[in-house]
Each structure stands twice: as C-alpha cells, then as structure tokens.
C-alpha positions in Angstrom: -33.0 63.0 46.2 -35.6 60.6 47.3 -33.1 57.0 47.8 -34.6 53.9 48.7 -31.7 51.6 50.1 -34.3 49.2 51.2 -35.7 46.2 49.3 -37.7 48.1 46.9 -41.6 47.1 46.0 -44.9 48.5 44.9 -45.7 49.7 41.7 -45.5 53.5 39.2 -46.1 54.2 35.9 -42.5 53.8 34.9 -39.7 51.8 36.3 -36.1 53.0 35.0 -33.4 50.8 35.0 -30.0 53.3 35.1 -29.6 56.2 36.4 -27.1 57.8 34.5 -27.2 60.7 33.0 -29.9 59.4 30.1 -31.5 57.6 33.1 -31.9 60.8 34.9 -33.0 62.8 32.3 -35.4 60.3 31.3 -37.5 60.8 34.7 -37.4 64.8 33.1 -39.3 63.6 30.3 -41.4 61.4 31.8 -42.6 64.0 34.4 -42.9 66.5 32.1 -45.7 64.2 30.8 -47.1 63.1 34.3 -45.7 59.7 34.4 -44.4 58.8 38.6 -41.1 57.0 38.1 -38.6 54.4 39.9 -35.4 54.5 39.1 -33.5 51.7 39.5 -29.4 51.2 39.7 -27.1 48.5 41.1 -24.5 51.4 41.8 -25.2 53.1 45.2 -25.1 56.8 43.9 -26.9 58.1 40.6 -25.2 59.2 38.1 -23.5 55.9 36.2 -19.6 55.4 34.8 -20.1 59.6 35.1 -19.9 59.4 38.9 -18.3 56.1 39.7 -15.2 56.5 37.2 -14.4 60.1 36.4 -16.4 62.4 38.2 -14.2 65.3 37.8 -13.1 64.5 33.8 -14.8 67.3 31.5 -17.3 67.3 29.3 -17.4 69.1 25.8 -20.2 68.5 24.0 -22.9 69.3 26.1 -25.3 72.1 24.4 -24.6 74.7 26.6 -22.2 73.9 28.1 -18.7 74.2 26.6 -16.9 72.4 29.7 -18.6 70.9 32.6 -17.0 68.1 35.0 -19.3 64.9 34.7 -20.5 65.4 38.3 -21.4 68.6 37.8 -23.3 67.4 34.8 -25.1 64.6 37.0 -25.6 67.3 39.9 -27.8 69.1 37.8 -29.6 66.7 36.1 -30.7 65.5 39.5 -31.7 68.8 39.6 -33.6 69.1 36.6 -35.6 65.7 38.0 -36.4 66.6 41.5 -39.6 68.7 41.0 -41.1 65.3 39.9 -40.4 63.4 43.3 -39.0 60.2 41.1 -38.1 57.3 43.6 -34.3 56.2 43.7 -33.5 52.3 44.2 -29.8 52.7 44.3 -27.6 50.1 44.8 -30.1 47.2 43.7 -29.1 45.2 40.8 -32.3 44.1 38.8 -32.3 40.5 37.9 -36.0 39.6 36.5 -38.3 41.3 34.0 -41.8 39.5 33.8 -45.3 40.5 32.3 -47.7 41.0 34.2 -50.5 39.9 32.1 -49.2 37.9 29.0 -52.0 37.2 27.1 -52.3 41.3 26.5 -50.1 41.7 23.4 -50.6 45.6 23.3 -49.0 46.5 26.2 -48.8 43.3 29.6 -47.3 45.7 32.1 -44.1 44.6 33.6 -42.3 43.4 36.8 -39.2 44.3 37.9 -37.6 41.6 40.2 -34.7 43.3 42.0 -31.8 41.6 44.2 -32.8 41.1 47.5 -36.3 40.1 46.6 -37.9 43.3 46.1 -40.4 44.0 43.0 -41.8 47.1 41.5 -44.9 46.6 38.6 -44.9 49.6 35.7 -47.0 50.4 32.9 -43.5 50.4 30.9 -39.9 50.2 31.8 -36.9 52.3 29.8 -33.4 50.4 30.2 -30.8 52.9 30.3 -28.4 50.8 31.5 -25.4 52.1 29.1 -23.0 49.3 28.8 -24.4 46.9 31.0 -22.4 45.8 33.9 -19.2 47.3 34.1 -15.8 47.3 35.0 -12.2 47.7 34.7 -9.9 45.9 32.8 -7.4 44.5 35.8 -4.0 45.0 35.1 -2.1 41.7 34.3 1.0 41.5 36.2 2.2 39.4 38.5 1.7 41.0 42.1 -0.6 43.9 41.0 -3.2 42.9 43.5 -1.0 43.8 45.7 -1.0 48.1 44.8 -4.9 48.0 44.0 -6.5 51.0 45.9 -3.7 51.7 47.5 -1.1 53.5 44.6 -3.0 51.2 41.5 -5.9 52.4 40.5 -8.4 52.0 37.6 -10.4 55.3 38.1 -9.7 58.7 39.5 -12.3 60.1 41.9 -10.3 63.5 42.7 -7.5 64.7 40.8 -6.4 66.7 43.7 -5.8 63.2 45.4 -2.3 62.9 42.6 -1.4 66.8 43.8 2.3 66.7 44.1 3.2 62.6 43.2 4.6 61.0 40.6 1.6 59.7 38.6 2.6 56.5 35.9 -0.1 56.7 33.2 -0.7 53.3 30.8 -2.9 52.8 27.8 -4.3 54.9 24.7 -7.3 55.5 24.9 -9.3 58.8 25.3 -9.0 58.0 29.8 -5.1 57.7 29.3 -5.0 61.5 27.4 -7.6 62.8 28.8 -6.0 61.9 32.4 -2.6 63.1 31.4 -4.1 66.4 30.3 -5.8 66.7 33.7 -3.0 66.2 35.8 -0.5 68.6 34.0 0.3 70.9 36.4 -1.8 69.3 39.3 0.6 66.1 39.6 4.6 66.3 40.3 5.6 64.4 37.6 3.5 62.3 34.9 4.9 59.3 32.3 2.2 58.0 29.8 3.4 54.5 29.0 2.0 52.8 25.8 3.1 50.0 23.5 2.5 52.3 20.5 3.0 55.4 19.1 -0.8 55.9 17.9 -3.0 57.1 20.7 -6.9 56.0 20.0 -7.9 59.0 21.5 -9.1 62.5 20.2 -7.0 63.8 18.0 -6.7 67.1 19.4 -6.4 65.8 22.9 -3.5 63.5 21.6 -2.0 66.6 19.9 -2.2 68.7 23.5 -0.6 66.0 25.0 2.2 65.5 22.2 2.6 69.3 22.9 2.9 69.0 26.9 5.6 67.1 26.3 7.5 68.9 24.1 7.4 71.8 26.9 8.8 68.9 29.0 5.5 69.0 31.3 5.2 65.5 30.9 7.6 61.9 29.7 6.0 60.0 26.9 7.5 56.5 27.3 6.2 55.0 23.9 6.7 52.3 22.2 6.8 50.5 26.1 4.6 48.6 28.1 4.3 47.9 31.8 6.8 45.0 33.7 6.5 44.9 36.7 5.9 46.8 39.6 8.2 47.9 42.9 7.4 48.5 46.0 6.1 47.3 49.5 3.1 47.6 51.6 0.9 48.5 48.4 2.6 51.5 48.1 4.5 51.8 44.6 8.0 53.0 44.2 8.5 52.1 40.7 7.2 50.9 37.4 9.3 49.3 34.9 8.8 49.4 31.6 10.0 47.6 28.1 10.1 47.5 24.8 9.4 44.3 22.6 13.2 44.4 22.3 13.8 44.0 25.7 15.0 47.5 26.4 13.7 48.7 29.9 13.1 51.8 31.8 12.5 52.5 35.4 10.0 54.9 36.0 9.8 56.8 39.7 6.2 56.5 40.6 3.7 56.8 43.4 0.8 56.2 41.6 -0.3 54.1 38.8 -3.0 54.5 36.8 -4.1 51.8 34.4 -6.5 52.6 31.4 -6.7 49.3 29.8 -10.4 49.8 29.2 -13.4 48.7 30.5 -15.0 45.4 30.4 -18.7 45.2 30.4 -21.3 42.6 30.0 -25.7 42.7 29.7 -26.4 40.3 32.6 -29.4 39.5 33.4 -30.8 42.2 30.5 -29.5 39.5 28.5 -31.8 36.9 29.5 -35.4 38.8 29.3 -36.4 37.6 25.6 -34.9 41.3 24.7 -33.7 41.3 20.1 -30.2 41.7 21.0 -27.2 42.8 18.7 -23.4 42.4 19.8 -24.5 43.3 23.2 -26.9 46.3 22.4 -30.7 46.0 22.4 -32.0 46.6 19.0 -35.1 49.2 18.9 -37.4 51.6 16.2 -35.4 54.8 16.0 -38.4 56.7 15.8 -39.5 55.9 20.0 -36.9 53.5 21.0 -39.4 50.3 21.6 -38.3 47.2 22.0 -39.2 44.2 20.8 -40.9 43.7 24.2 -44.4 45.7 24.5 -44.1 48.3 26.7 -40.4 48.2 26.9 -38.4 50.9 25.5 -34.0 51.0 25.5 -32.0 54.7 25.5 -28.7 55.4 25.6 -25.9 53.5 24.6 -27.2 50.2 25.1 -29.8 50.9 22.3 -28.7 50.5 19.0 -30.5 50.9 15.2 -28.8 52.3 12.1 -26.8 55.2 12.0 -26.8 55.4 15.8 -24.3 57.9 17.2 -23.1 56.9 20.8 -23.5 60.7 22.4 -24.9 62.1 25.3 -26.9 64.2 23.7 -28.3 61.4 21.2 -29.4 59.7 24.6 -31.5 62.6 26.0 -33.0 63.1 22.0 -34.1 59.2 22.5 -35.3 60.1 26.3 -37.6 61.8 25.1 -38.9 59.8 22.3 -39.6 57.3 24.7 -41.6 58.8 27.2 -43.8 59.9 24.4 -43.9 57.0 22.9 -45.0 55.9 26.5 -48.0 58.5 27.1 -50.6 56.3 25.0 -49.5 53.3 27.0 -50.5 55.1 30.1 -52.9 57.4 29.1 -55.3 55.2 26.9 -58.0 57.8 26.5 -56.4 60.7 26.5 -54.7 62.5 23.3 -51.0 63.8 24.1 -51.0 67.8 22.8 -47.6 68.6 22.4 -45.9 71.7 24.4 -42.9 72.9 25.0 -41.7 73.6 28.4 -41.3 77.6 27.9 -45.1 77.3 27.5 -45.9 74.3 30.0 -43.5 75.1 32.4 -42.0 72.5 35.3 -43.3 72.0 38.7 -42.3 75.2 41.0 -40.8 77.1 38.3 
C-alpha cells in the first residue's frame, strides 16, 4: 500500500475522503475508469470502524462471501485497489474543502485542506466518510477512567486477547451479541449485563445467545445495569450490578467490555456548504452528487429515499459515482461501458 504519513499536497483526478471499505472500493471504480486517486483518512490504517473497532467480528452479507472477519474483508479490498497505485494519506484529518475556480458552476475543481497544512486539488472528491468522526460511548461511572485499556475496553482488537478470562459484557446492541457469540468458547467465563430483557440486535443472533445460555455457556444478568467497578491498578476484579430495585450482583471479572454505542459527529464535513439531513449528506440516488459540483457522498453518510445502510449498497453507489465522475474528467471523451470480464484490471 502506497501511505503518505507526511503532510500531503499536489493534486489527482480524485481525492477520497475515507478509506473504509466503500472508500477503498471506491479507488476500484475509479481506476477501473482511469481516474489517479488520494485517499484520505484521519485514522492511521485503512480500513474504517472495520479495522479500528472489530477487526476480527464476521461479516454475513457480503456476496460471496458467507463469513468473512472485517479485516479480512479490508485486506482484500486493498487488494482489489493496489493495481491502480492510489495514494494513501492516513492519519490526516481533512478540515477545508474549497473551489478552485468558483465562478465555474459546471464543475470548479476542489481543494482539500488537510491538518498539518497539507493540500491536495481534484477534479472531484467522493466523501466516504461513514459516520463522521467517531467514537465510543465512555462508560459513566465513577472511577472508570481508571480500568480504560487496561481490563475496560470499548473495542476488541483480538478475541484471542480474552482467551481464558472472565469477560463482563454490557449493552444490547448487535456489538454486545455479537461479542458474546464470539467469545463462547474462547473466553473462561462470559456475563452479558443489560437493563432489559429486549436485545436490539439480530434476532437470530439474540436467539443463539438466549440458547448459549441455556447450555449454561454463558450468564445473562438481565434486567441489571453496571455499579461500580472493583479493583486496583486498572486491573478489574469485579463488576457489580443492579436492578432498578436495588437488588445487586457481584460479577467475577477480568475484563469489561462496554457496548454503549458509538457517538459520532460530521466535523468539519459539516461546515463545507454540503445539503445536510440529521447528520447525512443528502444526494441524487441515481450517481450520488451532491449539492456541491463535482462532489459526490457514498456510503453511510449519504442518504436519499429508501436508502438501505449496507455494505453492499455502498459499493452499488461506488460505482455510480465514479461514473458519474468520468464526464467531469474526461470532457471529450464518451464513457463505453464494459465489464471487467471483458476489460480486465491492470496485471490480471
């Protein structure tokens, strides 16, 4: 992979914001047309919330695919994008979008102003920046500060790293199942605390889990939510837990994991004169413009009606922007379509 950790300048035909997995196969697309890209992330490796916050958690609905970890998924979509030498800016946040020539109303070319002071010009940018900037809901007990990275954590990078310990799950959503599911049989011993008895999770996750702990492979500690924590030197002990009743529990535990959520925000995106809806950037279903000339948004911070927040919904609108794109480049030339069993990739 071609990574830039420098301050980042010069100019392409297409400047990426996000390289997640719609980021990434967005530089597919767009060299499958002829288009050089930069691809720009504020995380320092590619591959989005898919690398940073549950590498190893499996995938299901990937056409062709009918279970692949998320870093496998991310290994070979980097893969898939190397023949086309795209240039990776990771770990630079972008702050500033700016015409280059306003008065042109078809298309004023754009620069990117990244932290640090570096700029990259583009003939069109893609966001595929997902939810914007993210991260973890903190856990909101008194002394929790305390555990974090050290037996509190908010992500799992390895689940080999539980093997053997006494792993405290809390929350409902699809990260709390999907977690407990993941670590049966891997971890010693596994509680799933949550402050109701409906999981908002997949049902038949929720129902694999409800079943794990009928075999007795797992404690489901419902309706209860988290106390307080014991231990010393950021190493946990224990995690109590209570009801709204006051009834308590003490749970053995040398992890905790906290799915509470994730909380996210557009930064700067929000600033750049982008049409904007409850934090998603509004665009033509058809090729996924913006309001913005020469802009176009994939992925899940895109939105229009009847948008479905997949994966694979995000590589369908990958596409449709970089040929929405090719006219914006290529002026005077007509795009024939061709698929890639005829056209081929670079080296194949």
């Amino acid at each position: 992979m071609n990574k830039s950790s420098d301050v980042a300048s010069g100019s392409t035909d297409v400047v990426i914001i996000g390289a997640g997995p719609i980021g990434l196969f967005a530089v597919f697309q767009c060299g499958m047309l002829g288009f050089e890209t930069h691809v720009v992330d504020v995380l320092d490796v590619a591959g989005g919330q898919c690398a940073a916050l549950y590498p190893e958690k499996p995938i299901f609905d990937i056409p062709a695919h009918p279970n692949i970890e998320s870093i496998e998924m991310i290994d070979q979509l980097l893969a898939q994008a190397a023949p086309f030498h795209p240039h990776y800016h990771l770990g630079h946040p972008v702050l500033r979008l700016e015409p280059i020539d306003p008065d042109n109303e078809a298309n004023p070319g754009w620069r990117v102003g990244l932290g640090g002071g570096g700029e990259i010009s583009a003939k069109a940018v893609i966001i595929a920046a997902g939810n914007g900037a993210i991260g973890p809901v903190r856990l909101p007990l008194d002394g929790a500060e305390n555990f974090e990275g050290e037996s509190l954590f908010y992500v799992v990078r390895r689940k080999s790293d539980l093997a053997g310990k006494r792993v405290v799950i809390a929350g409902g959503g699809d990260s709390a199942v999907d977690w407990a599911l993941a670590l049966d049989g891997v971890a010693d011993h596994i509680s799933v605390v949550h402050r109701r008895d409906k999981f908002r999770a997949a049902p038949e996750s929720v129902r694999k889990m409800h079943e794990a702990a009928d075999a007795g492979r797992l404690d489901m500690v419902i309706p209860y939510q988290l106390k307080s924590l014991q231990g010393d030197g950021g190493l946990l002990q224990s995690v109590t837990a209570s009801t709204l009743d006051g009834d308590e529990k003490e749970l053995p535990a040398d992890v905790l994991l906290a799915f509470f959520g994730l909380a996210n925000n557009l930064g700067p995106i929000g600033d750049w004169g982008l049409d904007l809806d409850h934090n998603h950037i509004v665009v033509r279903q058809e090729s996924c413009a913006t309001n913005l000339p020469g802009v176009f948004a994939i992925g899940d911070i895109a939105t229009y009606p009847g948008k479905l927040k997949l994966i694979l919904t995000g590589f369908s609108e990958a596409a449709m922007a970089a040929h929405a794109i090719h006219p914006l480049i290529n002026p005077d030339h007509e795009l024939h379509f061709e698929y890639s069993t005829a056209k081929g990739v670079p080296g194949s």
